[in-house]
Each structure stands twice: as structure tokens, then as C-alpha cells.
Residue, then its C-alpha position, 0 to 999 in steps of 0.5 A: x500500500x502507498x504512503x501517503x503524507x501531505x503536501x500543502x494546504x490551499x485557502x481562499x483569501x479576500x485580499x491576497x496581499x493582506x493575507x500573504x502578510x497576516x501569514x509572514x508577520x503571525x507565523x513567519x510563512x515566506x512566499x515561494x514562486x507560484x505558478x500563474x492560474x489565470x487569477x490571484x494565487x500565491x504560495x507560502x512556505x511553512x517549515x516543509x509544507x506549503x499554505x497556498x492562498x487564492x484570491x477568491x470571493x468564496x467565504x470561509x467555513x466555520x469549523x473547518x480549519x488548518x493548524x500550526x505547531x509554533x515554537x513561540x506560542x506566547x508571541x502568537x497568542x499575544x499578536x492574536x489577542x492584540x489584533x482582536x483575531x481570536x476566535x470563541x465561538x466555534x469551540x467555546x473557547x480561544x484558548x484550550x487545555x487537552x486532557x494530555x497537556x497540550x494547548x490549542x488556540x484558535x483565531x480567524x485570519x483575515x479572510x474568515x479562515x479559522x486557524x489552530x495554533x498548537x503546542x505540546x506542553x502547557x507548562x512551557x507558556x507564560x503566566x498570561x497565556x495559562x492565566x487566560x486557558x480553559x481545560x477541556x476536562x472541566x467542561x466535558x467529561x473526558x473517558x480513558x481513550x479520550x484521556x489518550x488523545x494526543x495531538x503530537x503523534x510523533x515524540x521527536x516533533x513534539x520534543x522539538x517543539x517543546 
């Protein structure tokens, strides 16, 4: 059976160019050349992986979203908070404690697109960001299996990130 990994991820943006820089000033993304497809299309790097941005009227979907690993959370969650981009509503919540420790924060960019921000290890983050968490296990029962979930699958990306 063929393995299979991925490659990019594609999202509409209504302004490209506010777009292309919310990505450069919030997660470092750097614009890569692109190929011409009739109308505006840029694509960033992201570590290894590629977001690509196309310049469509379309709106965003509410709930589906892309995610990011950061090696400095408190600097992103503080550029969202300070920008207004955070986003409580769809999960109840901008900022969350899973039941193994690690946090999500979700923010909307500037075209509606929701996006997760991730990190391993709620013990790393400053007071600020613990101050402002709340845990998922206080809100939801949270069974054995439920307990197991770990959104890092792989140690070593983890420890890096750490």
C-alpha cells in the first residue's frame, strides 16, 4: 500500500496581499514562486509544507480549519489577542487545555479562515497565556481513550517543539 503524507494546504483569501502578510508577520510563512492560474494565487512556505492562498470571493467555513505547531506560542497568542483575531465561538473557547497537556488556540485570519495554533506542553507558556486557558476536562467529561488523545503523534516533533 502507498504512503501517503501531505503536501500543502490551499485557502481562499479576500485580499491576497493582506493575507500573504497576516501569514509572514503571525507565523513567519515566506512566499515561494507560484505558478500563474489565470487569477490571484500565491504560495507560502511553512517549515516543509506549503499554505497556498487564492484570491477568491468564496467565504470561509466555520469549523473547518488548518493548524500550526509554533515554537513561540506566547508571541502568537499575544499578536492574536492584540489584533482582536481570536476566535470563541466555534469551540467555546480561544484558548484550550487537552486532557494530555497540550494547548490549542484558535483565531480567524483575515479572510474568515479559522486557524489552530498548537503546542505540546502547557507548562512551557507564560503566566498570561495559562492565566487566560480553559481545560477541556472541566467542561466535558473526558473517558480513558479520550484521556489518550494526543495531538503530537510523533515524540521527536513534539520534543522539538517543546
Amino acid at each position: 500500500m502507498p504512503v501517503a503524507w501531505f503536501n500543502h494546504v490551499s485557502i481562499c483569501a479576500r485580499e491576497l496581499s493582506e493575507s500573504i502578510r497576516f501569514y509572514r508577520e503571525m507565523f513567519g510563512a515566506e512566499p515561494v514562486p507560484t505558478p500563474n492560474f489565470g487569477f490571484p494565487v500565491q504560495w507560502l512556505r511553512l517549515g516543509d509544507m506549503q499554505l497556498h492562498l487564492f484570491e477568491r470571493p468564496e467565504g470561509a467555513p466555520r469549523y473547518a480549519h488548518l493548524a500550526f505547531a509554533v515554537e513561540d506560542f506566547d508571541r502568537v497568542y499575544r499578536l492574536a489577542k492584540e489584533r482582536g483575531m481570536t476566535d470563541g465561538e466555534t469551540f467555546a473557547h480561544h484558548l484550550n487545555e487537552l486532557p494530555g497537556g497540550q494547548v490549542q488556540l484558535y483565531l480567524r485570519d483575515p479572510a474568515g479562515n479559522l486557524i489552530e495554533v498548537n503546542h505540546p506542553d502547557v507548562t512551557a507558556l507564560g503566566a498570561e497565556v495559562r492565566a487566560d486557558l480553559r481545560r477541556l476536562a472541566d467542561r466535558l467529561p473526558q473517558d480513558e481513550e479520550n484521556q489518550r488523545a494526543r495531538l503530537f503523534l510523533s515524540p521527536r516533533r513534539a520534543a522539538v517543539q517543546a
